[in-house]
N, C-alpha and C positions, 0 to 999 in steps of 0.2 A: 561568372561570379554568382555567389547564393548568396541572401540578406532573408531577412528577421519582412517580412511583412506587418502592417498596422495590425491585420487578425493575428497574429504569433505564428503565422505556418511558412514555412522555407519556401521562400522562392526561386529560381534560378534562370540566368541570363549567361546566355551561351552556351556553347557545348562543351568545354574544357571541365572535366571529372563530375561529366552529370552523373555516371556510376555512383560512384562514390557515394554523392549526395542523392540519391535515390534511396541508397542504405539508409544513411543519417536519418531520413525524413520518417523512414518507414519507425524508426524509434522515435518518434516528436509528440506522438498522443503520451507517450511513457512519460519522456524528460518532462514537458509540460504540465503534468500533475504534482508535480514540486516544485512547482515555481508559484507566483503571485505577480501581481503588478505592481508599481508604488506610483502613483499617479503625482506627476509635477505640474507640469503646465498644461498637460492632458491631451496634449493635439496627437498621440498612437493610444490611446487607451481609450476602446470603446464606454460608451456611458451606460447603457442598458446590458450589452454581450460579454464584457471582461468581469473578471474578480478583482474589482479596485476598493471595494466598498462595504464590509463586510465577508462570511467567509463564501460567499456564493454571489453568482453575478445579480445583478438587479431584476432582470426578468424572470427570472427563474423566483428571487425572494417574491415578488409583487406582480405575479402574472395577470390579475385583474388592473394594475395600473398599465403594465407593459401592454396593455394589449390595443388602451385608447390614449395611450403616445403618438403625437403626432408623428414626431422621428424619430424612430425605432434604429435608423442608424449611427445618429450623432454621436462624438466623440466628448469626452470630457469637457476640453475646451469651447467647443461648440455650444454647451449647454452655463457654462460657468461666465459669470459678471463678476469685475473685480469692483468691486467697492472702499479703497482707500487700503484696507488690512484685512478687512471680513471679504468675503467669499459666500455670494446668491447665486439663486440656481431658478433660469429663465427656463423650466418645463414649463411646454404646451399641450395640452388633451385635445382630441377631436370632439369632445362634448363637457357637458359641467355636469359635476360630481354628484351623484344621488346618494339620499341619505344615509341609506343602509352602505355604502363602499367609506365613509367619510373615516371608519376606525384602519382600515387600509390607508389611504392616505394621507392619513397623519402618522403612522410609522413608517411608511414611506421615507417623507419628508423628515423624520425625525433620524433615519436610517442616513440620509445623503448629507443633511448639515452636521452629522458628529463625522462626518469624514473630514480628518486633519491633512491637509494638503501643503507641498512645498512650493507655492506656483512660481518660484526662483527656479527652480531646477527641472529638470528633462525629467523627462518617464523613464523608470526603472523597471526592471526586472529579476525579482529578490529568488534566489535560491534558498530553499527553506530548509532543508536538511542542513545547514549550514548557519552558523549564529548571526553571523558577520552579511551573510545574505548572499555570499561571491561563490559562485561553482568550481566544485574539485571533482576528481574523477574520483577520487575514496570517497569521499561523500554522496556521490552517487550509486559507486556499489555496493556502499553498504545500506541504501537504500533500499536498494535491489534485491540484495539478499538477506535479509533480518528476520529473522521467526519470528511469530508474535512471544508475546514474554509470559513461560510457562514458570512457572514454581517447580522448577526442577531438581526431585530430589539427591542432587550430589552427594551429601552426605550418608543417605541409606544404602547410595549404591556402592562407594568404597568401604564400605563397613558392613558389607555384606557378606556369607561365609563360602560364596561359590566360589571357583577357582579362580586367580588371579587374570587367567588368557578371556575367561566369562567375561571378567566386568570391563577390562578394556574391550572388548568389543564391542561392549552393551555402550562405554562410554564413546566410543568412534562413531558408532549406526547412531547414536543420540546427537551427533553435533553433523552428523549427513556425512561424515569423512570416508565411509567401508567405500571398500574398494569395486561401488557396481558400474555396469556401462557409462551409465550417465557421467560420472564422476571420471571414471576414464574417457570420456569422450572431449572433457574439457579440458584435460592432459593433451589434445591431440592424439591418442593413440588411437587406430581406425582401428575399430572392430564392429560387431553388427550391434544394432539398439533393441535386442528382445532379450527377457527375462531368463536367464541359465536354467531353471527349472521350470517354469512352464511352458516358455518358448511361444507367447503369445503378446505380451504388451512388452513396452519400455522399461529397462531393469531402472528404477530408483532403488534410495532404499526406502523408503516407506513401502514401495511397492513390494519388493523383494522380500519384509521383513514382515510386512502385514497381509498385502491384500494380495498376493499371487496364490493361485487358488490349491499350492500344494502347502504354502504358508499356512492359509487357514483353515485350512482343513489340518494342521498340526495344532494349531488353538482352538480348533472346539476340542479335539480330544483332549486335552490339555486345560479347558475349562471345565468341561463334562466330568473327567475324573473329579475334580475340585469341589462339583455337585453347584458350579455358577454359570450364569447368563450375564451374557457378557456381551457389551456393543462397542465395536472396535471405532476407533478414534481416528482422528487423520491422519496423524504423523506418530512416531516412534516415541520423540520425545513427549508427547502428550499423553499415552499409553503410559509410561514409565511413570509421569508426574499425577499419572490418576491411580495409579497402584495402591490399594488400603486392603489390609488383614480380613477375610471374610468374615461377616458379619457387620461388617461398614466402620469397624474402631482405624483412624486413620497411623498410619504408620511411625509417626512421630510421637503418638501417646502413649506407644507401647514398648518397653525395653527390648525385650526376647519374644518370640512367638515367631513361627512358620510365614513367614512375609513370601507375598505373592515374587519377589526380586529371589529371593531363596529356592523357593519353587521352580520356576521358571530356567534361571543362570545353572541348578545345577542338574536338570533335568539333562 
């Protein structure tokens, strides 16, 4: 059997598909940074080491309080007294407070009582990519896989005057879809993991389209003609979304003129 440990880390008891869950675990720092705690009665939810209380654990926010904490282990509940409906918090120090730490522990304490608690109900574990809080596995991959969010010029590139076969390609290698190893490799189809033309790293496309050294050595000549300096970006689509007319007038202000996607698509 595997269970959910008080710290969040998989445990397992017996030998029946420790494989398996060996796999699962090695993904648990990943899965785990989308999740949160929702603390109920507090008895699995650490009080100083979880993120129950704010967007970071406690000792990490108050590491001069964390640090002369009596019990550095205690649990929610360990530390929580009910009082009728309100809800006080029995910290202990190994010393009294000096004056200069006093603006610390008052946000401290200010930090722990606007924590809204359901102490009717068990400790959760809220999936945050997810509104409702409940884990799917779409919601996980597409956590997984999400560019950050470019200003991607779609419209300059379909109204662009290179040839038709340009700009879908330019829109495929922009969404990561061209057909390199990597992208075949998660098709299953076994082939080798190096670059088709330089034959030294991992084909991506980014790699493939930017940084493989017969690549860019096509875009300094390519810039050079242009008479620009140019510092290449991380991905394709960022390249594309930073394209503006030389002389720095952005692409959008200008009807007609020699746009870098013109250049480039019909070279």
């Amino acid at each position: 059997m595997v269970a959910c440990g008080a710290d969040g880390v998989l445990e397992g008891n017996g030998t029946y598909g420790v494989g398996v869950w060996k796999h699962i675990r090695r993904g648990w720092g990943v899965f785990v940074r989308h999740t949160k705690l929702v603390a109920g009665e507090g008895t699995h939810v650490k009080f100083w080491r979880d993120i129950w209380c704010g967007e970071e654990a406690l000792k990490d926010a108050f590491p001069s309080v964390f640090l002369v904490a009596c019990d550095q282990e205690a649990s929610v509940a360990d530390l929580m007294v009910l009082s009728g409906d309100q809800v006080q918090w029995d910290v202990t120090f190994s010393r009294a407070t000096q004056d200069w730490e006093m603006n610390c522990f008052e946000a401290f304490f200010s930090r722990v009582y606007s924590a809204r608690l359901q102490v009717s109900c068990a400790d959760k574990l809220w999936w945050i990519p997810a509104g409702k809080g409940i884990f799917s596995v779409y919601s996980f991959y597409k956590s997984l896989t999400c560019r950050p969010d470019s200003q991607f010029p779609w419209r300059s590139l379909w109204r662009n005057k290179a040839p038709p076969k340009a700009l879908f390609f330019t829109w495929a290698a922009a969404l990561g879809k061209i057909l390199t190893t990597d992208n075949l490799r998660k098709c299953r189809i076994i082939i080798s993991y190096w670059c088709c033309m330089c034959k030294k790293e991992g084909e991506s496309v980014d790699h493939l389209l930017l940084y493989c050294e017969i690549a860019r050595a096509l875009w300094s000549e390519v810039f050079s003609r242009l008479e620009l300096n140019w510092v290449m970006l991380a991905s394709v689509v960022e390249l594309l979304a930073s394209w503006a007319i030389p002389g720095g007038v952005p692409q959008s202000s200008v009807e007609d003129g020699p746009h870098m996607h013109h250049v480039v698509l019909m070279a």
